[in-house]
MARVOTI-532773 format. One record per residue (C-alpha): z, x, y. Coordinates in pm, whole numbers, padded with zeros to 5 digits. Layout:
N
SITE       Z       X       Y
SITE       Z       X       Y
...
This chain:
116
SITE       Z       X       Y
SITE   00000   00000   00000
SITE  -00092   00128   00308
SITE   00155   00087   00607
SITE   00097   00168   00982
SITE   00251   00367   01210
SITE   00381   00197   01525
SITE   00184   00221   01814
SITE   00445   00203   02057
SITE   00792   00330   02086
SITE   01017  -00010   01985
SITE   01308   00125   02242
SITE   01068   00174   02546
SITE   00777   00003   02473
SITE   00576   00375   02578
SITE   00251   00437   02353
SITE   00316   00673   02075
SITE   00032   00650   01819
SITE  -00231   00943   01940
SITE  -00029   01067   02215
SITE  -00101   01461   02273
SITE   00244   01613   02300
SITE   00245   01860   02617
SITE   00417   02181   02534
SITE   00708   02261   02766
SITE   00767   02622   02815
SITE   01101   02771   02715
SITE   01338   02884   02946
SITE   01561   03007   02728
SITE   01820   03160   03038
SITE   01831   02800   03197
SITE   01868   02652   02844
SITE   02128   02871   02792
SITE   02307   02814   03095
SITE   02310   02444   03102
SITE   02452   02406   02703
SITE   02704   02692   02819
SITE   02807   02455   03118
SITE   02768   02148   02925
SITE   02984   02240   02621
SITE   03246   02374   02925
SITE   03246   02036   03017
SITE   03274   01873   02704
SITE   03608   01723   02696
SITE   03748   01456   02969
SITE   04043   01687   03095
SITE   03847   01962   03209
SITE   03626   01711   03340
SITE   03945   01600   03528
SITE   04054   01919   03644
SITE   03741   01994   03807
SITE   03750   01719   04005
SITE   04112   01790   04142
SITE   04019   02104   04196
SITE   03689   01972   04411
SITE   03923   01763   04615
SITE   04190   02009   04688
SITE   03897   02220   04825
SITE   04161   02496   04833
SITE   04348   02722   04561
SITE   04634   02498   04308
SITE   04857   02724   04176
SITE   05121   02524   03941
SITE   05051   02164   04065
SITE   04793   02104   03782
SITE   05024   02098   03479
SITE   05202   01781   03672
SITE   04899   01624   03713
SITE   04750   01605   03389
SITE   04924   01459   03098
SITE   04911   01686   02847
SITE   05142   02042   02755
SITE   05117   02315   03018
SITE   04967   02541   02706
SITE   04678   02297   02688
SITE   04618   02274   03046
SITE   04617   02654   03005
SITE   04372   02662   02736
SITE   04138   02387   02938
SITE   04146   02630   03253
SITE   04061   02911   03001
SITE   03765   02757   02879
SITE   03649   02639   03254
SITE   03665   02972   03373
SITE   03500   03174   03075
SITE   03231   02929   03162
SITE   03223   03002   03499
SITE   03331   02669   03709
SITE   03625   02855   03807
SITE   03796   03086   03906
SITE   04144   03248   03873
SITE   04359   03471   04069
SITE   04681   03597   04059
SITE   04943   03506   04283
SITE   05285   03650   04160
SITE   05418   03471   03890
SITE   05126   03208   03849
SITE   04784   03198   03822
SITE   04507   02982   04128
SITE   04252   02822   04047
SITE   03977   02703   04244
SITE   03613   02576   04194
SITE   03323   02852   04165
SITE   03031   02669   04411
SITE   02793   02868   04270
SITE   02839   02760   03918
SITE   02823   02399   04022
SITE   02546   02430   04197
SITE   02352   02568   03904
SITE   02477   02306   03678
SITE   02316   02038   03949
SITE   02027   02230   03929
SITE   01992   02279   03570
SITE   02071   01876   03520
SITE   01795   01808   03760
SITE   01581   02023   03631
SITE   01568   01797   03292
């Protein structure tokens, strides 16, 4: 028996049967970049603690533990994982550790989301 392929795509209703697929050309840095950022971003507190961290538009040294509600070592791994990907960045100050937002790095993540 002889069954045919759909013509069109049953979630968009966008003509599939013939269609020549144009070849996008790697770029593997960007690709990179954007899954590093992505997986960075991957869980709902660090999502969370960027955003403080965008609206303090300044430096939070200890203030983030009593924020969030979760154990000040997983806050600690969170802000580990943020700023080995580069949203953030850390200095010290003492006893503690600040954190604050890296522009940069958010501006390449806009760009690289864009860019898809």
């Amino acid at each position: 028996m002889f069954v045919s392929k759909p013509t069109a795509c049953p979630a968009c209703n966008v003509s599939v049967a013939g269609a020549p697929v144009a070849l996008i050309p790697a770029d593997e840095r960007a690709e990179q970049d954007l899954a590093t950022l992505c997986k960075a971003l991957g869980h709902p507190i660090r999502v969370r603690i960027l955003k403080i961290l965008a609206a303090r538009r300044s430096c939070v040294c200890g203030d983030l533990v009593e924020m969030l509600p979760i154990a000040q070592s997983t806050v600690s791994e969170h802000l580990r994982i943020l700023k080995q990907a580069g949203l953030i960045q850390g200095e010290v100050d003492g006893p503690r550790v600040c954190y604050c937002i890296q522009p940069a790095s958010l501006d390449r993540l806009k760009q690289l989301v864009t860019a898809l």
